[in-house]
C-alpha positions as CSV (number, residue, x, y, z in Angstrom):
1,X,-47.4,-15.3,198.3
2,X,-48.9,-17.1,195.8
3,X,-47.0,-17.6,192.0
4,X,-49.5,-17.3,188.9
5,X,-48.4,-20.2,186.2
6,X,-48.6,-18.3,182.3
7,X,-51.7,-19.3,180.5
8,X,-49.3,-20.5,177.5
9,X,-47.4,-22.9,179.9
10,X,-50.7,-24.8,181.2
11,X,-51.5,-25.1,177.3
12,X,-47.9,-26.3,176.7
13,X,-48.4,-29.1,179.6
14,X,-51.9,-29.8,178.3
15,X,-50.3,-30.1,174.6
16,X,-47.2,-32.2,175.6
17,X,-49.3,-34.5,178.2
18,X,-51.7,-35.2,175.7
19,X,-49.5,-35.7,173.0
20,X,-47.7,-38.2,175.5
21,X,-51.4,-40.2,176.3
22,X,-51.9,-40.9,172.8
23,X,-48.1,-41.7,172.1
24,X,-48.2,-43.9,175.2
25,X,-51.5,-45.5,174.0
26,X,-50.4,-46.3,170.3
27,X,-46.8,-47.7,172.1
28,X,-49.0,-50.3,174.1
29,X,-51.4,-51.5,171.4
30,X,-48.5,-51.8,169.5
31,X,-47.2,-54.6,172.1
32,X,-50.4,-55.8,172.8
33,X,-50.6,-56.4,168.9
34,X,-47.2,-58.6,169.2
35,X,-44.7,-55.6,168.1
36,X,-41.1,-55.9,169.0
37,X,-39.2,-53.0,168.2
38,X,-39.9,-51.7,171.6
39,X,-38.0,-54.6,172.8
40,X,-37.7,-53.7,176.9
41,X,-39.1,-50.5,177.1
42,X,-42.0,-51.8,175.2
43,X,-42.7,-54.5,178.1
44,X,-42.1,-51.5,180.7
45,X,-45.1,-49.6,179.1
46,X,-47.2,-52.5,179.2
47,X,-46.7,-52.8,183.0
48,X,-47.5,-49.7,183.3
49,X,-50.7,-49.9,181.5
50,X,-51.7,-52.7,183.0
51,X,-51.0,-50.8,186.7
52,X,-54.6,-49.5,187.0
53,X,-56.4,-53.1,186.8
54,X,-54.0,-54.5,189.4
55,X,-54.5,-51.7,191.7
56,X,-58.4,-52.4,190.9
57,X,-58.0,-55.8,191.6
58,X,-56.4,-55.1,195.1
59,X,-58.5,-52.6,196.4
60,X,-61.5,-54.5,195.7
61,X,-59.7,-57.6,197.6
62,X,-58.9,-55.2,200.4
63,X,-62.1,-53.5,200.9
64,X,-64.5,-56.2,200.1
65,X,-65.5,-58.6,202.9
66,X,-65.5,-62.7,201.8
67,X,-68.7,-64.9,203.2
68,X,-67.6,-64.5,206.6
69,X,-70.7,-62.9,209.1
70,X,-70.9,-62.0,212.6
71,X,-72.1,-65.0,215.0
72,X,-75.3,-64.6,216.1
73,X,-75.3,-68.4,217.7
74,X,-72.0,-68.6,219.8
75,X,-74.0,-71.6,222.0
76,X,-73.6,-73.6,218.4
77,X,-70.4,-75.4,216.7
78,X,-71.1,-77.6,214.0
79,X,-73.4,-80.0,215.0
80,X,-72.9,-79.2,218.7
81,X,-75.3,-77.0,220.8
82,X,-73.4,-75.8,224.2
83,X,-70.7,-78.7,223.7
84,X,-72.8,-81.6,223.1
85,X,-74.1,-83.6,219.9
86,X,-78.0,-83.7,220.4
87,X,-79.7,-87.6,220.3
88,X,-81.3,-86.5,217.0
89,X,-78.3,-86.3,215.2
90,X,-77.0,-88.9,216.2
91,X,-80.0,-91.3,215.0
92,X,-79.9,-88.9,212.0
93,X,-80.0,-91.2,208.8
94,X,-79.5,-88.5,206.0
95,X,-76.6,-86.8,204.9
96,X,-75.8,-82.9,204.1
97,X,-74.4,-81.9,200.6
98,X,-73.4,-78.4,202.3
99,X,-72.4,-75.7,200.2
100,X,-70.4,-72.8,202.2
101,X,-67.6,-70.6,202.3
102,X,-64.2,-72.6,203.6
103,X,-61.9,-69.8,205.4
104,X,-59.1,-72.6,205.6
105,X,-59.2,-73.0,201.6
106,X,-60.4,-69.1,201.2
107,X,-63.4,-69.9,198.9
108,X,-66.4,-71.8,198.5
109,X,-66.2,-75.7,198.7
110,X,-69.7,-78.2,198.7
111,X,-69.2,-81.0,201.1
112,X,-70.9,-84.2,201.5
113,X,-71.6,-84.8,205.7
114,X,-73.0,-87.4,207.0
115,X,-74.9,-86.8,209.9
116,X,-74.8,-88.8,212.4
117,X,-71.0,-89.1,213.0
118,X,-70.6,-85.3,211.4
119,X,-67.9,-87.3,209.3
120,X,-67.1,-85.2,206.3
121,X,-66.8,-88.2,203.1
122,X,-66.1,-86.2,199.8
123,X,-65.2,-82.1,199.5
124,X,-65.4,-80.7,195.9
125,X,-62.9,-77.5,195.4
126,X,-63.3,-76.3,192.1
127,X,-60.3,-74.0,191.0
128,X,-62.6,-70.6,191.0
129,X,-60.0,-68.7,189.0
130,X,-59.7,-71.3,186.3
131,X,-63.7,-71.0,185.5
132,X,-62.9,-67.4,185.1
133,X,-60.2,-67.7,182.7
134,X,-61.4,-70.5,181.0
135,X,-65.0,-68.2,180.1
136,X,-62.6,-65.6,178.5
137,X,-60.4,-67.5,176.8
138,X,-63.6,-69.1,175.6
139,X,-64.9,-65.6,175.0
140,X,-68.3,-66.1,176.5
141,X,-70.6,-63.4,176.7
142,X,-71.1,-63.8,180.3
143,X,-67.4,-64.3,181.4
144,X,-66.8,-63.7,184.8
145,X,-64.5,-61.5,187.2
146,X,-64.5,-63.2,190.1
147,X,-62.1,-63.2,193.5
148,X,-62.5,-67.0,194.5
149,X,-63.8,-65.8,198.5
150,X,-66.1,-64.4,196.5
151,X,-67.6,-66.8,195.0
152,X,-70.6,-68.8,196.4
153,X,-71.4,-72.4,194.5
154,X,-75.3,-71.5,194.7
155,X,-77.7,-74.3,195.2
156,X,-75.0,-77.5,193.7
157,X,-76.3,-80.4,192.4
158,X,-74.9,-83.7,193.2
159,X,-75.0,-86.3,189.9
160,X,-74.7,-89.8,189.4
161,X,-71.4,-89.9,188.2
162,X,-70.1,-87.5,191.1
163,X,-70.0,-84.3,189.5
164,X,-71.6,-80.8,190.7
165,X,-73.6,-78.6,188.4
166,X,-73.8,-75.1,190.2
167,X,-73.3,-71.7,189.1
168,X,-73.0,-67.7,191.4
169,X,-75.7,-65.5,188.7
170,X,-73.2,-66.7,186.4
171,X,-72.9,-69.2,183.6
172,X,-73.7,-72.5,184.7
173,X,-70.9,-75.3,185.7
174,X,-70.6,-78.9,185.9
175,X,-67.3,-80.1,187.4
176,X,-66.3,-83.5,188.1
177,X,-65.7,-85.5,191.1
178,X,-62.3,-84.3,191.1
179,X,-63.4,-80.4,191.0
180,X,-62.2,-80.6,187.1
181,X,-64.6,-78.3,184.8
182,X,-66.3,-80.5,182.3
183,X,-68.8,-77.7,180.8
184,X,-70.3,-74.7,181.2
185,X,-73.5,-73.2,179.3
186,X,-73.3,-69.8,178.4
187,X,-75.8,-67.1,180.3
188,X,-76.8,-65.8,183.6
189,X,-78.2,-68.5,185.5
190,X,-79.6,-67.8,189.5
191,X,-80.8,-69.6,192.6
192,X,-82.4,-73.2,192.2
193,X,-81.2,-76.0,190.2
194,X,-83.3,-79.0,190.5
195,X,-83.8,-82.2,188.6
196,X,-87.1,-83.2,186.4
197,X,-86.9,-86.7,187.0
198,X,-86.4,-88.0,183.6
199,X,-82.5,-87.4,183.2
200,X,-82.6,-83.4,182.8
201,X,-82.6,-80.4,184.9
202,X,-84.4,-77.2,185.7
203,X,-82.7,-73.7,186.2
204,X,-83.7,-70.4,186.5
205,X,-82.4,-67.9,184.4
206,X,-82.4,-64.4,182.7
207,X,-83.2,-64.0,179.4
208,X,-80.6,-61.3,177.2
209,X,-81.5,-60.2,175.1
210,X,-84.8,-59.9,176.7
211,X,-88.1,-61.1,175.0
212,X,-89.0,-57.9,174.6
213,X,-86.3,-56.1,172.8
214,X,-87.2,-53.6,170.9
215,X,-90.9,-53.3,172.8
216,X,-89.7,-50.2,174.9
217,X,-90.3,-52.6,177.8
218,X,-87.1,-53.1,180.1
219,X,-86.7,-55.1,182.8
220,X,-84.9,-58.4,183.9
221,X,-86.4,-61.2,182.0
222,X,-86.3,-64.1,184.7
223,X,-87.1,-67.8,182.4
224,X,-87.2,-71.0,183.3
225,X,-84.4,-73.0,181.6
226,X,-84.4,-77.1,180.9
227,X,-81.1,-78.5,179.9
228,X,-79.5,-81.9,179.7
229,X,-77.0,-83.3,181.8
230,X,-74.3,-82.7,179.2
231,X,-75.1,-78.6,179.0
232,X,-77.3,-78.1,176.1
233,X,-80.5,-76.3,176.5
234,X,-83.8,-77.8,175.8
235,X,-86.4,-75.8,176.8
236,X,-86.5,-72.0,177.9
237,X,-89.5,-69.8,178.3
238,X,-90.1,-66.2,179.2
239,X,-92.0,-65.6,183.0
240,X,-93.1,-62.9,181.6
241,X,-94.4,-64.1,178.5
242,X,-96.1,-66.6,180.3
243,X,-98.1,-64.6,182.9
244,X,-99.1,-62.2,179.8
245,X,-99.8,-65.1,177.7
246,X,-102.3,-66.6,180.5
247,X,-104.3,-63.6,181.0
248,X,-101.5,-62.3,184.0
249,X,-101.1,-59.3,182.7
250,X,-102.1,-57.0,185.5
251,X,-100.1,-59.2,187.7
252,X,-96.7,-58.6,186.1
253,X,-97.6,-55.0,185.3
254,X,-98.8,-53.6,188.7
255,X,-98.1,-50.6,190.5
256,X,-94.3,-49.4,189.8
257,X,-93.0,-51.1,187.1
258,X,-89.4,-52.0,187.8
259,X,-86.3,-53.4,186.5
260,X,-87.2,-56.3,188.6
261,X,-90.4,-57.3,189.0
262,X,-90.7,-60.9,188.8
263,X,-87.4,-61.8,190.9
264,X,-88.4,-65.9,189.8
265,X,-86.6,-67.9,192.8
266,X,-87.4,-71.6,192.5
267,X,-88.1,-74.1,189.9
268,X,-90.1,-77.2,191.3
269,X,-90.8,-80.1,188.8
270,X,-93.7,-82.6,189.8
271,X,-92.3,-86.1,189.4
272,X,-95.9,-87.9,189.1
273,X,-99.6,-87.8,188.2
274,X,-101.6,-86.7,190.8
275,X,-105.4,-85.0,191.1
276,X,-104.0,-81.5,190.9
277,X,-100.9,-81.9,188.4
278,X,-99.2,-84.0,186.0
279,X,-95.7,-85.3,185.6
280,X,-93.1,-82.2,184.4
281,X,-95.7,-79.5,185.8
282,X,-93.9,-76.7,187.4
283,X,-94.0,-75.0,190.4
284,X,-92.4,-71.6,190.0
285,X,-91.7,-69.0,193.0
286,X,-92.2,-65.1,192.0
287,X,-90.7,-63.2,194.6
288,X,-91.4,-60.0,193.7
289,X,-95.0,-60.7,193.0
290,X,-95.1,-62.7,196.1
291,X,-96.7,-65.5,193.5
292,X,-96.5,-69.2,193.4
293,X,-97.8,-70.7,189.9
294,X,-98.1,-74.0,188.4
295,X,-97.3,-74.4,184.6
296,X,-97.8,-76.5,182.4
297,X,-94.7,-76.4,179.6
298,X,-96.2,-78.9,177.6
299,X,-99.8,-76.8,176.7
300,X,-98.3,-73.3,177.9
301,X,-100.9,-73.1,180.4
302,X,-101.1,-71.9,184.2
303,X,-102.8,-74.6,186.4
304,X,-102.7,-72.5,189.2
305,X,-101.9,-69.5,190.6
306,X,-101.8,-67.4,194.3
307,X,-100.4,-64.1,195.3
308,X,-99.8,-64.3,198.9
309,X,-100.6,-65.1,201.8
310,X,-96.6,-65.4,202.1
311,X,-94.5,-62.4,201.0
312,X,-91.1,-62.0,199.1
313,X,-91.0,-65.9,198.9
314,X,-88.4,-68.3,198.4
315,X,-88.8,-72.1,198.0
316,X,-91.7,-74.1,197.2
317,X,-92.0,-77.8,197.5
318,X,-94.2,-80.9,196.7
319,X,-94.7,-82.0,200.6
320,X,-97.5,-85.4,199.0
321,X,-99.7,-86.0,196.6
322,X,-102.1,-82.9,197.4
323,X,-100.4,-80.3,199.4
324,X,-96.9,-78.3,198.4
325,X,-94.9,-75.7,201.4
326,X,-93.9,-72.5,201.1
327,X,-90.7,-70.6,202.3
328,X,-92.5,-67.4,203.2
329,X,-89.6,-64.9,204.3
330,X,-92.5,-62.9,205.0
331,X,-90.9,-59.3,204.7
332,X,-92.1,-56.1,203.9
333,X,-89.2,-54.3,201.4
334,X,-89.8,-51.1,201.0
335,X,-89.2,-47.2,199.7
336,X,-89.2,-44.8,202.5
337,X,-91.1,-41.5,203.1
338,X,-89.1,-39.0,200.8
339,X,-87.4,-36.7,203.5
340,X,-86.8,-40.4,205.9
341,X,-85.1,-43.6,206.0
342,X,-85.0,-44.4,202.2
343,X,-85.8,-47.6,202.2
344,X,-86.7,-50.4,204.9
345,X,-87.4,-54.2,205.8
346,X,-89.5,-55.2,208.3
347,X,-90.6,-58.8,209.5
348,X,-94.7,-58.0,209.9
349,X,-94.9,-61.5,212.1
350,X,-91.4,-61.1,213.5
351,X,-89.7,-64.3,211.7
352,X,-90.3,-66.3,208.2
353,X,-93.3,-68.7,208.1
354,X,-93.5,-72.0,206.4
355,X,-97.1,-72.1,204.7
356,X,-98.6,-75.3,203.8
357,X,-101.4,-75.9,201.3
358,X,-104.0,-78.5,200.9
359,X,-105.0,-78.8,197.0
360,X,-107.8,-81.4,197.9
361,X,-109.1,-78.9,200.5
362,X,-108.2,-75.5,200.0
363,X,-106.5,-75.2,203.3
364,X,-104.0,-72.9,204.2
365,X,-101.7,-73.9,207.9
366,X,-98.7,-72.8,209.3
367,X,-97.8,-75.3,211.1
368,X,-94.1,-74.5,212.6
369,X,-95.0,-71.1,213.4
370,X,-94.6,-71.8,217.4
371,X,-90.9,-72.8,217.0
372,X,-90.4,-70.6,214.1
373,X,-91.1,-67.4,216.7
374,X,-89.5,-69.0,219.4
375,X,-86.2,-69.8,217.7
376,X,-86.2,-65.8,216.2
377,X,-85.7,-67.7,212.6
378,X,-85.1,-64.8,209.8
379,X,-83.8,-64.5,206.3
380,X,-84.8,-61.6,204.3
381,X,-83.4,-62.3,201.4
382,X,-82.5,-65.8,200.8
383,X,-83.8,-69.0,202.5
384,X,-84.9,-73.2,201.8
385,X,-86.9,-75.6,203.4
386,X,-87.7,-78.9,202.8
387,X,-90.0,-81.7,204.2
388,X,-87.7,-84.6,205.1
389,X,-89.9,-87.4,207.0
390,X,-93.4,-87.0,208.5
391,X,-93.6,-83.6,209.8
392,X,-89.7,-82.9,210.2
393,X,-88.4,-79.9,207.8
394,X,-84.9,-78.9,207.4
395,X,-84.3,-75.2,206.9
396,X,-81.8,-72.9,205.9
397,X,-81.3,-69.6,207.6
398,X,-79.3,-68.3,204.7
399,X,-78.3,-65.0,205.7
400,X,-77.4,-65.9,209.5
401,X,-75.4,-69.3,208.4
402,X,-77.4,-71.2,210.2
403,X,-79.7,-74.9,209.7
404,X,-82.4,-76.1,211.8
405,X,-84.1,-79.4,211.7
406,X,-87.5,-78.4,213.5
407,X,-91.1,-80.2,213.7
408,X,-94.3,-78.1,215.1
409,X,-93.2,-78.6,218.6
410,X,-89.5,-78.3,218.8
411,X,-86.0,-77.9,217.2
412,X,-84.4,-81.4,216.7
413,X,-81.1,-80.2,216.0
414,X,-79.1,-77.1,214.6
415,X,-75.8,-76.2,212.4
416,X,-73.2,-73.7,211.9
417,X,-69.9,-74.0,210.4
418,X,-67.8,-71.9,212.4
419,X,-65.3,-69.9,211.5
420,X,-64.1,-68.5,215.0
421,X,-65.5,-67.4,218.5
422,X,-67.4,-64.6,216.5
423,X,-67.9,-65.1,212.8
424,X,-69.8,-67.5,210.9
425,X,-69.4,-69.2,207.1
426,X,-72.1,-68.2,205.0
427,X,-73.9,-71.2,203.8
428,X,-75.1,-71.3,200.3
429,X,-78.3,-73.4,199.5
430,X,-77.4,-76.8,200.7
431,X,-79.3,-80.0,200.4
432,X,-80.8,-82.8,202.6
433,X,-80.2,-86.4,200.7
434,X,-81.3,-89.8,201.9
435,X,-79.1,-93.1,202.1
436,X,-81.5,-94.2,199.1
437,X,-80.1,-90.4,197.4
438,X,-76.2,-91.4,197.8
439,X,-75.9,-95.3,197.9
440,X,-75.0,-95.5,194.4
441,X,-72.9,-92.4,194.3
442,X,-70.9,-92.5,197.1
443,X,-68.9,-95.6,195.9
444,X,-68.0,-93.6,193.0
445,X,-66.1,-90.7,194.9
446,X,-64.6,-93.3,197.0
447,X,-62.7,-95.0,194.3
448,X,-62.0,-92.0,193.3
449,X,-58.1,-91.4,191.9
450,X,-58.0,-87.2,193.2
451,X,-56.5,-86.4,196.2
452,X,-59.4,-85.5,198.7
């Protein structure tokens, strides 16, 4: 049998237990605020209130997953396919700055490999909770939350003094070669971070406030940022802006307009006069418009421009003086029919493609699309390649944690770092560098006075 409570003892509770919230509330801002005369109790209460952001904090830790995936590779190990170290590595004369997860250290780490003897020289290990608390002491705008296996140090790049710049859609870092946080530039910077050449780098960004505040016009306003190697910005220009101010406007306007329609992915400076484009031209990857561009900073003009054939890009390179490659992940990301699966990703060709362009003849080739198919190579959302010698290219299979060194004919060598018989690290945008790349560098880090 069921016991009816009185109307006027629910109002009494509701009375007395909201009398108590805003009693409770004034008692903690009044520690907050430095008050004493709570003395004990006061420090109680503030436990209390602080109860619901540590229960936050450890359900998040508990639920969410760290940059560990499922093996899809269990012939590979490192460097090793089925056991053995292929020839190619071995006569392998470059090194890998690898950026990846660490399961040992329980966050990301960049370290500097050098191939042929898989000898690991230098390991950066920034202290991920210290960037965090050093943005909010700061009181940043952009201050981050972070859980160091969280974490990813996207796309880092190695300086001449030994240091990292890198950033995770964050504000952007540059560490020491002791992992020791030298600066960091307010903002949310993403994916590539490459350098112009002439002492300076290149970063994409987003723009907030947007350009176009106050237009009625809202979306994520990608830019191109150029800052010096001591953190202070230079240069920064809208994507936006720039396909409307080139006559782009039905490019950055078509179809569904969304909070994300230029997605800008990679920043390429040219580092010489050629036919087709000066020194500090840009090549600039639109994802979401499927676009490559050149631009010109200097004059504000596009050079160049082409929708396609690739799809949902990511990377594009200066292969010589007349021809550039494209990452094409090649995907089609999609709604669904109302009623069905609500939204899709399919592979049209059944793996990424690397496009190459001729400038000086208007060619288009794919030229590792036999090994490309064969070796089942797919990253929908992520993904790098870069020409290394001749017609070997090095690319990163982002989202399966996997590298491949391939020609047009075959795969010279593949890498994973493995985490155990059936998970994988993620790797985050690593680089290729040459002996020429390192020479100067690497006596720096090993004079080094940090314990590596």
């Amino acid at each position: 049998m069921e016991r009816k409570i009185p109307l006027y003892v629910l109002l009494l509770v509701l009375f007395f237990g909201a009398l108590g919230t805003v009693g409770f509330g004034a008692a903690v801002q009044h520690v907050m605020l430095g008050g004493m005369a709570l003395g004990k109790f006061g420090e109680a209460l503030l436990a209390v209130a602080e109860y619901p952001k540590l229960l936050k904090q450890a359900v998040v830790e508990s639920v969410q997953q760290p940059q560990i995936i499922k093996d899809q590779f269990p012939e590979l190990d490192g460097f090793k396919k089925s056991g053995q170290i292929p020839a190619d590595v071995e006569s392998e004369k470059g090194y890998l700055l690898l950026s990846s997860y660490d399961p040992g250290k329980e966050q990301a780490t960049t370290q500097l490999i050098r191939i042929r003897d898989q000898r690991r020289l230098y390991e950066w290990v920034p202290d991920i909770k210290k960037l965090a608390e050093l943005e909010e002491k700061q009181g940043n705008k952009y201050s981050i939350e972070v859980f160091p296996w969280r974490f990813r140090m996207v796309h880092p790049l190695l300086l001449d003094d030994g240091g990292l710049v890198f950033h995770d859609v964050t504000p952007l870092f540059k560490i020491d070669q002791c992992s020791n946080l030298q600066w960091s530039v307010d903002g949310v910077f993403h994916h590539s971070i490459e350098p112009d050449g002439d002492g300076a780098i290149w970063v994409s960004s987003t723009l907030d406030p947007s350009s176009y505040e106050g237009t009625g016009i809202k979306h994520m306003d990608d830019a191109i940022v150029k800052l010096s190697l001591d953190g202070k910005v230079l240069y920064k220009k809208s994507i936006s802006r720039i396909l409307e101010e080139n006559g782009y406007r039905g490019l950055l306007y078509m179809g569904t307009f969304y909070s994300d329609p230029i997605h800008l992915n990679d920043i390429q400076p040219a580092l010489e006069d050629t036919e087709f484009w000066k020194r500090g031209d840009l090549f600039l990857s639109l994802r979401n418009r499927s676009t490559v561009l050149l631009y010109r900073p200097e004059t504000n003009k596009v050079i160049w421009l082409n929708s396609g054939p690739w799809l949902n890009q990511h990377d594009v390179n200066i292969e010589n003086k007349t021809s550039i490659t494209v990452f094409g992940n090649d995907i089609v990301d999609a709604w669904g029919i109302p009623g069905e699966e609500s939204s899709f990703i399919v592979y049209p060709d059944g793996h990424i493609n690397i496009y190459q362009y001729d400038f000086a003849t208007g060619v288009m080739k794919k030229p590792y699309t036999k090994v490309l198919k064969t070796m089942n190579v797919r990253t929908h959302g992520e993904g790098r390649a870069k020409l290394i010698r001749n017609k070997d290219i090095l690319i990163e299979e982002t989202e399966h944690a996997r590298m491949l060194m391939i020609n047009p004919d075959r795969v010279k060598w593949e890498y994973v770092r493995r985490v155990d018989e059936n998970h994988l690290a993620m790797l985050t945008w690593s680089r290729y560098l040459t002996e020429e790349q390192v020479k100067h560098i690497l006596p720096k880090l090993e004079s080094a006075t940090c314990k590596q």
